[in-house]
N, C-alpha and C positions, 0 to 999 in steps of 0.2 A: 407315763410315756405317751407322745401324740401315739396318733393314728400312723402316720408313714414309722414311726418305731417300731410296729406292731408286722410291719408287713414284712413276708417272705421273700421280697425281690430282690433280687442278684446287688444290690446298690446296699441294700442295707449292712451287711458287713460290714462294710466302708464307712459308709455312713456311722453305724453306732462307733466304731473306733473315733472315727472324726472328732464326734461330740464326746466321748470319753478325756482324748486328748485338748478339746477347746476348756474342757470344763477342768481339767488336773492343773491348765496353765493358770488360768482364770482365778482358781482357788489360791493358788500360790502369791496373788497381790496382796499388799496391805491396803489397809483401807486408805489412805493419802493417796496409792498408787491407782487402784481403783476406779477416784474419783474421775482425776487426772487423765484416766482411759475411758468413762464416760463422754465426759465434755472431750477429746479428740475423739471420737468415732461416733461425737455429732457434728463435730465441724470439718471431717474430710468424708465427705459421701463419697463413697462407691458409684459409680455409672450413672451418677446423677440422681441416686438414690439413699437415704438414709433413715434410720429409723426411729422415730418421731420423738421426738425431747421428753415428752411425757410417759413413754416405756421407759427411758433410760434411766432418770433422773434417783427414782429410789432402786432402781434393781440391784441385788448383790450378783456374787459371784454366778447363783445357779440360772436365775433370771437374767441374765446376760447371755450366758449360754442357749440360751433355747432360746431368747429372740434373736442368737445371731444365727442359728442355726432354721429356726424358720423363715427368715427374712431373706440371707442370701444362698444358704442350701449348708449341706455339713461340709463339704471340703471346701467351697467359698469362703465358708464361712472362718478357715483355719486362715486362709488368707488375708482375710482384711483385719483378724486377731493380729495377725503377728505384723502387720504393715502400723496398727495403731498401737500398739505395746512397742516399738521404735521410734515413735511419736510420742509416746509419753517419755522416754527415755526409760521405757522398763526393758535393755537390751537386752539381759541377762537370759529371761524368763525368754523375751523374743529368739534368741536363738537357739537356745532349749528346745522350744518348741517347734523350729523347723528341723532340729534334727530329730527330734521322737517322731515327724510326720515323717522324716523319710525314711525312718527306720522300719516304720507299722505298715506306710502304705506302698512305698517304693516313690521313685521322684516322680514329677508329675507337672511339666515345667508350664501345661495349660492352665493349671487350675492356679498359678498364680497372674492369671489375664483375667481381667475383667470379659462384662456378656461383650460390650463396644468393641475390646480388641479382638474376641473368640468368634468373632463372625468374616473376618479376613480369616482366620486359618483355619475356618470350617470351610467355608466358600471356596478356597483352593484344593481343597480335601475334596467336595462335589465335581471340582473341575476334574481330576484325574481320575476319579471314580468313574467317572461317566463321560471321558472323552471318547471312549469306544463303547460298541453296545457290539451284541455276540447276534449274529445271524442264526439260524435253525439248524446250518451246518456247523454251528462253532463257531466261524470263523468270525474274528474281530475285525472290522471295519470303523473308524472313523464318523462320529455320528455327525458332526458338520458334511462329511463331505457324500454321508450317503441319505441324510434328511433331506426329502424330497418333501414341500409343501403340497399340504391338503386343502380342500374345500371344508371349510367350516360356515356352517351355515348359523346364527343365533336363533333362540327360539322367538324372540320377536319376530326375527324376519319369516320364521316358517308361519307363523300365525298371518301374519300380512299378507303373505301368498296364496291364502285359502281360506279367506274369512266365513266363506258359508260355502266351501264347495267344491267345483272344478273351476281352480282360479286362473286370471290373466299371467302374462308371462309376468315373473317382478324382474324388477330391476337388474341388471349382471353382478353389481356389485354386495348384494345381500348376502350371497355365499362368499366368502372372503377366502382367499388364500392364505395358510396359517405361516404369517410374517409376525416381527413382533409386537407389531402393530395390532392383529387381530389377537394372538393371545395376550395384548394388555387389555382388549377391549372386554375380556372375559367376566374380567371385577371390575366393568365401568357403573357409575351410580345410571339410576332409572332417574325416568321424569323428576320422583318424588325426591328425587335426591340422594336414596338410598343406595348404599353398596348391598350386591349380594356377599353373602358369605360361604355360599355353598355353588360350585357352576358343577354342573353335569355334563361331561361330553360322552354322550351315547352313540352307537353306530353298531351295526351286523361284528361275524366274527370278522376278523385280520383287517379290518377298515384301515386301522395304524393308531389306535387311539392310544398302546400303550406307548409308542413311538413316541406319538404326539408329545404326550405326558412326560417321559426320558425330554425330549428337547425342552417341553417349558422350565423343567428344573437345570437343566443345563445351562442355559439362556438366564435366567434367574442369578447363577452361579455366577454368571461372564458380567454382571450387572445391566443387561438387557431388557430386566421386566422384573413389576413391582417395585423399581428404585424407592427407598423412602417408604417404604409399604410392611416389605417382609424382610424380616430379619435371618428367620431361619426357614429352611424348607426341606421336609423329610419324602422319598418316595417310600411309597408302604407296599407292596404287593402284597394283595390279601389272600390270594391262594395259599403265600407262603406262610402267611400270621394265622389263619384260619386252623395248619396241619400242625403246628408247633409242636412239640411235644413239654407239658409240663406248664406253669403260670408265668405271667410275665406282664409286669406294668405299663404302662406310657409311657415311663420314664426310663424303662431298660429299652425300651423301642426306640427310642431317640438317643439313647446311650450306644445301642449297636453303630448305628448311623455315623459318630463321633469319630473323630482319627486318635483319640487315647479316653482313656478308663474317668480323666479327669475335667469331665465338660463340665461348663455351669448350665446342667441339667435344669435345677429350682431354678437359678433364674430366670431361664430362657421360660421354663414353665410359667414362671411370675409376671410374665409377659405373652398371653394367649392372644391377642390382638397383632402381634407381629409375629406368628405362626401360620404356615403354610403346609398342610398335611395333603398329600396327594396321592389318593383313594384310588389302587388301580384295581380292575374287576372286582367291582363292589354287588356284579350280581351275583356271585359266590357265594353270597352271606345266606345260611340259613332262614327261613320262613319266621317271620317275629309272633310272637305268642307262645312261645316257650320260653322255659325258667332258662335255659341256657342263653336265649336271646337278649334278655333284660340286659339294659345298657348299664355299664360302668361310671360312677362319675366323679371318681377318683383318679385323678393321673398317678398316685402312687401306688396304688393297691393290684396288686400282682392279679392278675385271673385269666381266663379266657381271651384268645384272637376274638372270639366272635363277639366279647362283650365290651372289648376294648375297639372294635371297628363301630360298633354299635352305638356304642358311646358319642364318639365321635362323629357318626351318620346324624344321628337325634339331635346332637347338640347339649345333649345331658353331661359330655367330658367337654372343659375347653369351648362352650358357647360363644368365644367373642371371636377363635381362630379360624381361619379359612381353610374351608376343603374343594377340595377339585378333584371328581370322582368320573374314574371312566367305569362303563356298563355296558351290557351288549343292549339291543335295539329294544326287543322281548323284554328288557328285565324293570324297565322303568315304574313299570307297574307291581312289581314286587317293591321294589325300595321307595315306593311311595308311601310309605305308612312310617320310615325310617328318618326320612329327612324330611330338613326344617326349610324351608321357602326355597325351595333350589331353583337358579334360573339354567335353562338346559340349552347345550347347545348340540346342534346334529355335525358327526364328522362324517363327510361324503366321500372322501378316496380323490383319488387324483380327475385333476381335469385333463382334456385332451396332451393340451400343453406340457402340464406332468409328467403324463406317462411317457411321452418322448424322451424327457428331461433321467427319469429312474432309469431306462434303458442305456443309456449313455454315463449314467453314473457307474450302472452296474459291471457295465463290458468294459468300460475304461479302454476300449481300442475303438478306434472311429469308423471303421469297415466293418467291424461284428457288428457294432451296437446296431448300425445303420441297418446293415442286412436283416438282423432278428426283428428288427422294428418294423421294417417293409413289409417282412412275413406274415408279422401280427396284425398292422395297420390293413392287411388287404382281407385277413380273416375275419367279416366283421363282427361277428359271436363272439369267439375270441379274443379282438380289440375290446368289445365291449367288458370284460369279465374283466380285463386289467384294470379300473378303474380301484376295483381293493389292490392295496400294495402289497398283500400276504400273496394271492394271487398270481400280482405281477410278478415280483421275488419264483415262485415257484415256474412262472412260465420262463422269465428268463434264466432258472438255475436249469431247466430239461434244454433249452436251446443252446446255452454253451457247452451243455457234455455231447448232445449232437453236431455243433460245430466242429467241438472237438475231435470227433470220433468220423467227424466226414457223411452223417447221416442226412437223412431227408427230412426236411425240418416241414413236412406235411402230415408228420405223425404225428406233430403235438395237438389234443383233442381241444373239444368247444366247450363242454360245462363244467363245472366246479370242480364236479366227482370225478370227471374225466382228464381232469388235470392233474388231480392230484395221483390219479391211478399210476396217469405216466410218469410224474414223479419218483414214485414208490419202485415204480418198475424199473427207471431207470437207476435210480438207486442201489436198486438190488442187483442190477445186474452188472453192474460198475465193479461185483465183489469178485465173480467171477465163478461162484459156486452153482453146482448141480441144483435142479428142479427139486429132486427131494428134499436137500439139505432146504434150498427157500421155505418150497411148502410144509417145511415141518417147525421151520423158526418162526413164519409166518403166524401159522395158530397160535403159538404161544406168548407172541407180544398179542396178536389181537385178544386174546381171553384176558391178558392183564388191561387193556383197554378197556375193553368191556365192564369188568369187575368194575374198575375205577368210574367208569359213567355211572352203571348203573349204582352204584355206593356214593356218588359224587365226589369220588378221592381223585384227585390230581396228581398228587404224593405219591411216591412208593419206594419202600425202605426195602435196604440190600434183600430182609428174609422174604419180602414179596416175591423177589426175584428169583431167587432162589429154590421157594418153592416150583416155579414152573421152567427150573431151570434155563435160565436167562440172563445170571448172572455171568459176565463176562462173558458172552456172547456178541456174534456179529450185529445180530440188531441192535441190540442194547447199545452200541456204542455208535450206529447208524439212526438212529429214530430217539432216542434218549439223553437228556441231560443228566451228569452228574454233580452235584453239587451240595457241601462241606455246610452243614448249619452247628450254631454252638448247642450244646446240650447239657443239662444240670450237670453230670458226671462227666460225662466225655463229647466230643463231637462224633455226633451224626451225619449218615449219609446220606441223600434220597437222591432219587430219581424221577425227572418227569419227563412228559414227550416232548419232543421241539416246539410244541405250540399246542395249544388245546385246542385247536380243530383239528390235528393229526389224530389227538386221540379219540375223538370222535369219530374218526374217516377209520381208524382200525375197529373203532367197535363194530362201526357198522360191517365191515369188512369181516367182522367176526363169523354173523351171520349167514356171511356166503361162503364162509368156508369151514362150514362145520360139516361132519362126517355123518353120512346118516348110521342108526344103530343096527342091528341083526335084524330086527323086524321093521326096519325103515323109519324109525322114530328117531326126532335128532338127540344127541347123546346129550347135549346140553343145552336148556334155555331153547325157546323159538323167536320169531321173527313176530308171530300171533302176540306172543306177553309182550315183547318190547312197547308194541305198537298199542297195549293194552293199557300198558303204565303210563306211556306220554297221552293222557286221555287231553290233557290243554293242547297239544299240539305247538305248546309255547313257551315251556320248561326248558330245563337241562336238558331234555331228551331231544330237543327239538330240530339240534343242527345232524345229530347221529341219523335222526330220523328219514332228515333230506337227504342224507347220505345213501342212505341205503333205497332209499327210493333212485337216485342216480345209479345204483349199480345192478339193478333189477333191468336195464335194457339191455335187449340181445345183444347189442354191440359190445356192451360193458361187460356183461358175463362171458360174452369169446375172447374178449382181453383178458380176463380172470385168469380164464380155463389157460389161454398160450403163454400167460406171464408164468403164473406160476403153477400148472401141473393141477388143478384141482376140478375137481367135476361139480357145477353148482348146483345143487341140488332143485327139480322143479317145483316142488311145494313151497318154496322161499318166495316166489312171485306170485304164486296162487295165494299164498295166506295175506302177500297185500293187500294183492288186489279183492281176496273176500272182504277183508279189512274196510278198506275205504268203501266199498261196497255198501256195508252198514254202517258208513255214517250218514248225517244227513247234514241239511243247513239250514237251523232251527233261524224262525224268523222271530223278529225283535217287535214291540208294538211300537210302530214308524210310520202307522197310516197316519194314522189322529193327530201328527206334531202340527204346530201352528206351522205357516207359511213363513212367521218373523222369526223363527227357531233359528238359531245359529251355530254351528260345530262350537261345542265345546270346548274351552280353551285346556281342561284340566286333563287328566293324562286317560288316555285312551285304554280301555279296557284291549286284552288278547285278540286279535279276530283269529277264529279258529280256522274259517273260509279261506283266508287269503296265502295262511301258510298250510295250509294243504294242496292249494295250489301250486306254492313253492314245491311241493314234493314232488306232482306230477309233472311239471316242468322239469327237472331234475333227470326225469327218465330219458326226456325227448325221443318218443316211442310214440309216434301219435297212437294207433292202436289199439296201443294199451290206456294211452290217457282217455280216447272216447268210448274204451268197456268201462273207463271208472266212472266217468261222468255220467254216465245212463242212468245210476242209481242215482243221479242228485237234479230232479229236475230243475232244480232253481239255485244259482251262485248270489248270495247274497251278502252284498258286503255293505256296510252301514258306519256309519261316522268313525272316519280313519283317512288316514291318510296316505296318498300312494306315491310312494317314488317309482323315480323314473323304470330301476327296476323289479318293480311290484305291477308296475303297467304291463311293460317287457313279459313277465308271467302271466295275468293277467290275460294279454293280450293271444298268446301261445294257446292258453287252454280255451280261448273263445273261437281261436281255428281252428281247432280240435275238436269243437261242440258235435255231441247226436244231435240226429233231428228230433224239434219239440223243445231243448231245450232252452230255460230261461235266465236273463241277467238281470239283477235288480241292483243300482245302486244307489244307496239314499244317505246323501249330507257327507258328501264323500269331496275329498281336497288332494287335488294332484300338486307336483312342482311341475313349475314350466320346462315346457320342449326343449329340447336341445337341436337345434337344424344342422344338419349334416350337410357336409360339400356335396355336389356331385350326386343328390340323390332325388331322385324320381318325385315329383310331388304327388299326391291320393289323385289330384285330378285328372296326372296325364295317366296315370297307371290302369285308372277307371273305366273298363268300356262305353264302348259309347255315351259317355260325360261330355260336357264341352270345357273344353280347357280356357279361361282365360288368359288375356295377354299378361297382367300383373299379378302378382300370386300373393297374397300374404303369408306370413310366418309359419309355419306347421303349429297346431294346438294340442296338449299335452296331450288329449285324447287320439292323436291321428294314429299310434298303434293298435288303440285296439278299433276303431274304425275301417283301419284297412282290415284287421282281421276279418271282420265281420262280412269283407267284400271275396273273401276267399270260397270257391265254387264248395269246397270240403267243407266249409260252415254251414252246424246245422241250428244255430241261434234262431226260434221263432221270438222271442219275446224279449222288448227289453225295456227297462225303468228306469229314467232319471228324477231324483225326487229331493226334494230341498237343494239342488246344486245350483250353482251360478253358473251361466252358460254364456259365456262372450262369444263375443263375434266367431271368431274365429274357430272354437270347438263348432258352433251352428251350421257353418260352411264344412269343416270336415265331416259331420255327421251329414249335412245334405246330402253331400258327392257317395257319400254309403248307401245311407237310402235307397238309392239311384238304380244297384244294382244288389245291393245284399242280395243271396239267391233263396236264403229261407226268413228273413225276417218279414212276420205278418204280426205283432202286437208291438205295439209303439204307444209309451206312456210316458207324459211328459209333465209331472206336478209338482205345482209352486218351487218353478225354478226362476232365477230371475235372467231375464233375457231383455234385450231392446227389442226394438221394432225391425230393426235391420233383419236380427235374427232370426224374427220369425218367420220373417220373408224370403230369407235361405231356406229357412227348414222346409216350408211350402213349397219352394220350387222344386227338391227333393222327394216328396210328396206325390206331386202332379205328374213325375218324371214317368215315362209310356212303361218303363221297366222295373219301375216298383211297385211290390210287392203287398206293402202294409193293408192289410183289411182294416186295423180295428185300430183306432186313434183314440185316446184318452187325454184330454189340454183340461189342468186347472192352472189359472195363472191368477194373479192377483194384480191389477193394475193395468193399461193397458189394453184398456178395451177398443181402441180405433183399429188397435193393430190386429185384431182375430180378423179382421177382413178377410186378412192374407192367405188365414188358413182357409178361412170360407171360401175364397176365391178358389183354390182349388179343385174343390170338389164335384167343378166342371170338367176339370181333364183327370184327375185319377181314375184310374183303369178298375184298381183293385179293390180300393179305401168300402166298405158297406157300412161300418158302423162309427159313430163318432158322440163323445162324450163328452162335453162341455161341463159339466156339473161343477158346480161354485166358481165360473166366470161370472163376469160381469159383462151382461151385454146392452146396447145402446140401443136405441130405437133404430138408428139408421143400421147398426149392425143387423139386426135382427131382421130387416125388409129388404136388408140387402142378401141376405142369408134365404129369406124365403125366394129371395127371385131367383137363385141360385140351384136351389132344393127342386124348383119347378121348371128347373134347363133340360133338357130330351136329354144329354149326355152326363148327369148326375146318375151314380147309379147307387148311390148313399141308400141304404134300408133301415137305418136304426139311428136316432139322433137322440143321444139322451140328455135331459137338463135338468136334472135333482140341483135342487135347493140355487135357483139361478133365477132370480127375482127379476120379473116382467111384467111391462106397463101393460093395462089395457088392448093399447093397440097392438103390440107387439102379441098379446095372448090373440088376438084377433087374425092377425097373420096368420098365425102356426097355423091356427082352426081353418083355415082356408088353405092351407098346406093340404093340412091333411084328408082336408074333403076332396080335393084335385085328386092328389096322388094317395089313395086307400090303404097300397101295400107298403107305404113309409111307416113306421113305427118310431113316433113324437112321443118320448115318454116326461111327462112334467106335471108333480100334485095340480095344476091349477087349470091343465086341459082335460078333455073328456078322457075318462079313465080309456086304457087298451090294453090287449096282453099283453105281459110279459114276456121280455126281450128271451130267444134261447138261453137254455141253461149255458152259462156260463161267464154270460157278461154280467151281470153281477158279481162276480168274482174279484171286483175291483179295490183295490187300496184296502 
C-alpha cells in the first residue's frame, strides 16, 4: 500500500473504500473488455490530462487501479472508472458501480466534475463565504462595502527610499493604495524575470493585513486577481491550525475549505503551481530548531499545524505553489530562517483620504460621520493614531455610543492604551452593572489573558473557562468569540478574544489589577517577571509590554481606579520603572564601517532601543519618561528603519530628554514627510530664526528637530553617521541648531551631503544663539565645500573644539582655514586633524598658526607634538 494508504487522515476512509470499490469493478472485466477500457481511458483524458500509454498498455486489473487512483485521486478516480467503462460499452459493471458508490459513500454530485468544472463551484462557494467578515462586536458587515483601501508600500520601493540612510521624499506613488491593481502587482516578475512565490505583507498589530488578505481572496473569487494564474486559493489562519486538536494533513486542510466531502483534493494537489495558500499571522509559528518545527513534506501525511504551516513557509510542501503570508512588523526576523526568497511588502493603514472614507463607511448617516470626523480631524494625536483601521474601528465604535447616549465626544482619549481603555469602559458600561460585579469579572478575563500570552495560547476551550468561571458570563460574550471547529469524535468549542491585541491589552491590564496579598506581595505573578521574560523587547510579549507601559500614567490609573472600582497598586510603576532603569543601550561596533557601507538590504535584526521607546511613549508622562531616561545616557539606534511613527516616538522621548543626554544615529532610513495643511513650518516656530519668503517641503527629520528646539530638552549630544542628509533634512536641522537650548556635541560622519548642505548647516552654526562647543566633520569628498564650515568659526559664539580627522583638505582650504584660525573673533581652542594628509605648505601654515596663537591646540602626527586635548575628546567614534 502507497504511503497516503498508510496515513491516518480523515480522507482516508473514503479513500480506501474508493480504491476497494475501483478495484472490485475492475476485477470483474474480461480480458477483451479490459483492453477495450485501456485504449478508451487513453484516448478520452480527463482535464487535459491522461495517463501515459506506457502505464497502460500491460497493466491488469490491480495496476489500473492504483494508477487511476494515484493519477486522479480515489473518488476521481471512481469517476473517470465509470465514465470509461460506458465508453467501452461495459454498462453493466458501469452502473454497478455508481450504485455501490452511493451506497458506501453517499452521493456526491462534485466529485463527478472535473478540477476545470470544480473551480466555478468552489469560487462561488469563496464568494458567500466571505461576502461578509464579522467585526469585534459580531456584527457582520459587508466586506465590499466596508473595505477601505490601504497604503501598501513594496519592499522595492522601501529600499529606494533609504538607500544609505535618512532618504529624500520618494515619489507619492510608491506606497500604493490596495486596488486591484496593487494587489496583482504582488506576484509581478522582477527585472530577471522571475515571479516571487512567496510575498510577505508585514505591518504592527490591527494595521488590516488580515483584512487585506479576506479581500485579496475575495477579489480572487469575483475573478479580479491572478486571472489565468490560480486556480484555487485557500485562507489558512494559523492561530487556528497551530491549536488544532489532534493530526491533520494538507489535504484535510483544503478538504475543510471545500462546499462538500467530494473535492478533487489529488488533483487540485496534482497541480501546486495553480495553488494560492494564504498564510495569515505566520508569526505565531513557533521558533524553528525543534523536532516539532521540522517541516512536512507530504501533502498527505496527517501531523501537526505547525509542521504542515512549516512546510509550506520552507517550501519543503508544495515548492511550485504560492503563499502570501501576513506577520506582525517584529516577526520578520523570526520567519526568516522559514521562508524561501520572499518579496515583502509593508501595509501602512489608511491615508488621510482614507480615514475620512472609513468614518463615512462606518456611520453610514452623513451628519454623524461628519461630526465624529471633525472631532477627530481637530484632535491631532488622535487623527494621527487613526491611520491603523483596528484603531480607527475602536475610536469610531466609542463615538457612536457617545453620540448615541448624547455624551461629550472630548472624552475620547489620544494613545493606543487610552483608547482602547475607553473602549473597554465603554463597553462595560453599556451592561449596566454594578462596580463590583465589573471589577470582579474584570480579573477573571484578564488572568485568562494573561495565562494565554504568557503560554502563547490564543485558544480557549469551554474548561478553560470554566475553571475561572467565565463560562457564560457577561464578558465572555462581550470581549470573546465563540466558535464550532470539527473534532476526531465530536465538535469542539473555543474561545478567542475579539482580536489579539485585546488580549494583550487585558493581559496587561492584569497587572494593574491585581490585588495585593496580606503582607503586600502580589498574589500572582509581577509586573518585575513580565518585563523579565520579554528580555527582546520584540517577542509575543512585546505589544502587552506597551500596554502596560500606557497604563502606568496617572491619568490612565485614575481612569482604572473610576472605571472600574479598583486601587492600582504603587509598586506596579515602581517595578517599571526600576526595570528600564537597568537596561542600558548596548552599543554595536559602527565606528570602524567604511564610509561606502550601505543599509543592508537583508532583514533587520530587533532594535531593542527603539521599542522601548515605544513603551515610554505609551505612558505620555513626561516625568516619568525623563526618570527613565536618566539611566540611559545614550539612545542608540543603528541600521533600521523609521516610520513616520517611530519618528513621532522617537521624537516624543528626545523632548523629554535629561540633561547630558545623548542621540546616536548610525545608517538609519526614515520614510518621507507627510506635510500637513495649515501647519507651522520649524522656521517661523523658531525664535529668533529668519524666516524665508519660500519654504521647502518639511524633511522626514523635522519632528524630532523640532523636538530638540523644545526649552524642556535636555539632548547635549548628537550623532549622524553613515546617513544621507539632503537638502532639506540640512535646513531643518540648521534652523535647530539655532536655538536647541542644550545641545553642545554635534557629530557629523561620512554622511553624504552636497555642498548646499553644508552651507545650511554652517549658517546654523554661526547662529549668535548656538550653543554647540564641539563639532566632529568626517566627510568623504568635497573638500571646497569645508570652507563653509571654516568660514564659520569667525562668528560662532560657542564652537571651541573642531575635529576634521579623515577629511580631505586642499591647500587653499587649509590657508583659508588658518586666516580664519588667526581672526580676533575665532575663539576655536582645539582643532584636531588625525590621519588628514597635508602638503608641506599647508604643514607650514598650521606651524605658523600655532606659533601666533600658543593657547590653540593643532593636534596632527606631522606637527610639533602638544598635549593632549582634555580628557574626553578622544571619546570619539
Amino acid at each position: 500500500m502507497d504511503e497516503a494508504g498508510t496515513s491516518c487522515s480523515s480522507l482516508e476512509p473514503r479513500a480506501a473504500a474508493a480504491r476497494e470499490l475501483l478495484l472490485a469493478a475492475l476485477e470483474d472485466l474480461s480480458q477483451e473488455q479490459l483492453k477495450r477500457f485501456r485504449h478508451k481511458l487513453r484516448d478520452a483524458p480527463m482535464d487535459g490530462r491522461s495517463i501515459p500509454w506506457g502505464r497502460l498498455e500491460r497493466a491488469d486489473a490491480m495496476d489500473l487501479a492504483e494508477q487511476l487512483t494515484h493519477f486522479y485521486g480515489p473518488e476521481p478516480a471512481l469517476d473517470v472508472a465509470r465514465k470509461t467503462l460506458k465508453r467501452a460499452d461495459v454498462r453493466d459493471v458501469a452502473a454497478r458501480l455508481k450504485a455501490q458508490r452511493q451506497q458506501r459513500l453517499g452521493p456526491s454530485s462534485s466529485a463527478l466534475l472535473s478540477v476545470s468544472e470544480y473551480k466555478k463551484k468552489y469560487r462561488e462557494h469563496v464568494l458567500r463565504q466571505h461576502a461578509k467578515v464579522k467585526e469585534r462586536n459580531a456584527r457582520s458587515v459587508k466586506i465590499n462595502k466596508r473595505f477601505t483601501k490601504l497604503l501598501i508600500a513594496p519592499e522595492t520601493a522601501a529600499l529606494e527610499e533609504a538607500p544609505l540612510g535618512l532618504a529624500e521624499e520618494p515619489e507619492p506613488e510608491r506606497a500604493r493604495r490596495s486596488d486591484t491593481h496593487t494587489f496583482n502587482r504582488l506576484f509581478k516578475r522582477d527585472q530577471e524575470g522571475q515571479r516571487p512565490l512567496t510575498v510577505v505583507l508585514q505591518g504592527p498589530a490591527g494595521i488590516g493585513k488580515t483584512m487585506a488578505a479576506k479581500k485579496i481572496l475575495y477579489d480572487w473569487a469575483a475573478g479580479k486577481l491572478y486571472q489565468g494564474q490560480v486556480d484555487f486559493a485557500f485562507f489558512m489562519p494559523c492561530h487556528e491550525l497551530l491549536e488544532l486538536s489532534g493530526t491533520r494533513s494538507l489535504a484535510d486542510l483544503i478538504l475543510d475549505q471545500c462546499p462538500d466531502p467530494g473535492a478533487p483534493v489529488r488533483q487540485m494537489l496534482a497541480q501546486p503551481q495553480r495553488l494560492l495558500f494564504i498564510l495569515d499571522g505566520a508569526d505565531e509559528l513557533p521558533a524553528t530548531g525543534t523536532a516539532e518545527a521540522e517541516p512536512c513534506t507530504d501533502p498527505f501525511e496527517a501531523t501537526s499545524g505547525t509542521r504542515v504551516l512549516g512546510g509550506l513557509l520552507s517550501k519543503a510542501l508544495l515548492p511550485s505553489a504560492r503563499l502570501l503570508v501576513t506577520t506582525r512588523t517584529a516577526a520578520p526576523g523570526r520567519l526568516q530562517g522559514r521562508l524561501c526568497s520572499p518579496q515583502c511588502a509593508e501595509v501602512r493603514g489608511f491615508s488621510d483620504k482614507d480615514k475620512k472614507k472609513y468614518f463615512y463607511k462606518f456611520f453610514q448617516d452623513e451628519w454623524r460621520a461628519e461630526r465624529a470626523y471633525r472631532f477627530v480631524k481637530e484632535n491631532e494625536t488622535l487623527y494621527g493614531l487613526c491611520f491603523v483601521p483596528f484603531v480607527c474601528w475602536i475610536v469610531c465604535t466609542v463615538l457612536r455610543q457617545q453620540l448615541d447616549l448624547g455624551q461629550d465626544l472630548s472624552r475620547t482619549s489620544k494613545t493606543t492604551t487610552s483608547v482602547y481603555l475607553l473602549f473597554i469602559a465603554s463597553v462595560l458600561s453599556s451592561t449596566g452593572a454594578d462596580g463590583s460585579w465589573v471589577q470582579r469579572e474584570l480579573r477573571k478575563l484578564c488572568l485568562l489573558a494573561r495565562e494565554g500570552v504568557l503560554r502563547r495560547k490564543a485558544q480557549f476551550t469551554e474548561k478553560d473557562l470554566e475553571k475561572l468561571e467565565l463560562r457564560g458570563s457577561k464578558v465572555q460574550t462581550l470581549f470573546l468569540c465563540k466558535k464550532e471547529m470539527p473534532g476526531v469524535l465530536k465538535t469542539e468549542v473555543i474561545f478567542r478574544f475579539i482580536d489579539q491585541s485585546f488580549q494583550e491589552f487585558f493581559a496587561a491590564l492584569s497587572y494593574m489589577l491585581e490585588e495585593e496579598g496580606a503582607s503586600g506581595a502580589p498574589t500572582t505573578g509581577s509586573v518585575g517577571s513580565l518585563l523579565r521574560t520579554d528580555t527582546e523587547l520584540s517577542g509575543h510579549l512585546a505589544l502587552t509590554t506597551r500596554f502596560l507601559f500606557g497604563l502606568l500614567s496617572t491619568e490612565r490609573i485614575r481612569d482604572i481606579e473610576h472605571h472600574f472600582g479598583c486601587v492600582v497598586p504603587e509598586r506596579v510603576k515602581e517595578d517599571a520603572l526600576r526595570w528600564v532603569q537597568g537596561q542600558g543601550c548596548p552599543r554595536t561596533a559602527s565606528e570602524g564601517m567604511e564610509d561606502t557601507e550601505e543599509l543592508d538590504e537583508e532583514i533587520e535584526e530587533p532594535n531593542i532601543p527603539l521599542e522601548l521607546l515605544y513603551c515610554l511613549y505609551e505612558t505620555q508622562e513626561e516625568a516619568f519618561v525623563r526618570q527613565a531616561l536618566s539611566s540611559l545616557p545614550e539612545l542608540a539606534l543603528e541600521r533600521v528603519r523609521l516610520s513616520r511613527m517611530d519618528l513621532e516616538v522617537l521624537s516624543y522621548c528626545v523632548r523629554c530628554c535629561p540633561a547630558g543626554q545623548a542621540l546616536r544615529l548610525v545608517n538609519i532610513g526614515l520614510a518621507a514627510a507627510q506635510e500637513k495643511k495649515k501647519k507651522k513650518s520649524l522656521v517661523k516656530r523658531l525664535q529668533g530664526s529668519r524666516a524665508s519668503t519660500k519654504q521647502l517641503l518639511g524633511s522626514p527629520l523635522r519632528p524630532l528637530c523640532e523636538a530638540m528646539t523644545d526649552q524642556q530638552c535636555g539632548l547635549s549630544s548628537l550623532t549622524l553617521s553613515h546617513c544621507k542628509l539632503p537638502d532639506v533634512i540640512c535646513r531643518d536641522l540648521s534652523e535647530a541648531l539655532k536655538v536647541a537650548p542644550a545641545l553642545t556635541d554635534l557629530s557629523l560622519l561620512h554622511n553624504r551631503v552636497s555642498e548646499a548642505g553644508l552651507r545650511m548647516l554652517s549658517e546654523g552654526l554661526a547662529w549668535p544663539q548656538c550653543r554647540v562647543q564641539t563639532l566632529r566633520v568626517q566627510l568623504s569628498g568635497l573638500p571646497g565645500a569645508l570652507q563653509y564650515l571654516v568660514g564659520m568659526l569667525r562668528q560662532s559664539p560657542a564652537l571651541t573644539t573642531l575635529d576634521l580627522s579623515g577629511c580631505q583638505l586642499s591647500d587653499p582650504t587649509v590657508t583659508y582655514m588658518c586666516a580664519v584660525l588667526q581672526h580676533p573673533s575665532c575663539s576655536l581652542q582645539t582643532l584636531r586633524l588625525a590621519s588628514v594628509e597635508l602638503s608641506e605648505l599647508a604643514k607650514q601654515e598650521l606651524q605658523a598658526v600655532k606659533t601666533a596663537k600658543p593657547d590653540l591646540v593643532i593636534i596632527h602626527s606631522e606637527l610639533d607634538s602638544h598635549p593632549e586635548p582634555p580628557r574626553g575628546f578622544n571619546s570619539v567614534l
